[in-house]
N, C-alpha and C positions, 0 to 999 in steps of 0.2 A: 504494500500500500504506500502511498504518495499522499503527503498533505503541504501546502505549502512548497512546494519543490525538494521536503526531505524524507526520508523515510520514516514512516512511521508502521510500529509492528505490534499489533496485539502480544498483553506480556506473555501468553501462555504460548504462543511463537518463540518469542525474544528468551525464555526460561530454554525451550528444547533448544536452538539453534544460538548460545551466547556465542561460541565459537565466532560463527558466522558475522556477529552484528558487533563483533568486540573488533576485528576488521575492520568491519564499515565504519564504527564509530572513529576513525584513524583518517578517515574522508571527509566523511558529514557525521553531524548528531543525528542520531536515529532517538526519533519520538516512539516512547513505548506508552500502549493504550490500553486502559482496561475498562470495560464494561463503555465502548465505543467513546472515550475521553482520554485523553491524551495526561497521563499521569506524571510522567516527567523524561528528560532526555538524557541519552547516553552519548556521552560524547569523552574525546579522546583525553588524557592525563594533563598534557598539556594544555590543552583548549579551558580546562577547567583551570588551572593552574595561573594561566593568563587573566581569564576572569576574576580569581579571587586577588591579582596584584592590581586591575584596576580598582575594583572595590575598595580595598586598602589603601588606594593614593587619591583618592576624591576627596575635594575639597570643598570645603561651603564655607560661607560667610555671610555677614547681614551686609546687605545694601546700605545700610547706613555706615558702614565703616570704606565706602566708597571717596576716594578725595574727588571735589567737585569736580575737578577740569574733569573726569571721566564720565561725572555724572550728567555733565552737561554734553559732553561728545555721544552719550546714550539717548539721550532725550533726543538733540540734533539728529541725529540717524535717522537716513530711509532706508528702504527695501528699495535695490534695485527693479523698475519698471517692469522688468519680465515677468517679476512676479503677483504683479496687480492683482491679476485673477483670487490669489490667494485673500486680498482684504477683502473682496466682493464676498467673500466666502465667511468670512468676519465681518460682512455687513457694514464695510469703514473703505471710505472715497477716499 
């Protein structure tokens, strides 16, 4: 099965055939499904590894500790015209 462009495989599949999707998960993540819902992905060591180092370096901050001149260079900002279509869609000329 295909959902999304990846594999997705009912778990009682994915339990006989791990061989097989421990492979593929070296590819794509293969979505494994139970009772037709998509329960979670298998994806390769590294793939997961990568995700938990972005996690780990996200940073946030409050907009008020923004120094003006940037908060002014935000405010000033447009969206390039290509994307107009997008504010009609936000309802905003």
């Amino acid at each position: 099965m295909e959902m999304d462009g990846k594999a997705n495989v009912p778990a009682s599949e994915f339990t006989r055939n791990f061989g097989h999707y421990k492979l593929q998960a070296q590819r794509e993540a293969v979505a494994v499904s139970s009772h037709g819902r998509v329960a979670g992905y298998f994806v390769a060591a590294r793939e997961y590894e990568e995700l938990l180092k972005l996690k780990n370096n996200r940073q946030s901050f409050a907009t008020a500790e923004l120094p003006d001149d940037e908060v002014k260079n935000i405010v000033s900002s447009r969206m390039d015209p290509r994307h107009d279509h997008l504010n009609k869609l936000l309802g905003k000329r």
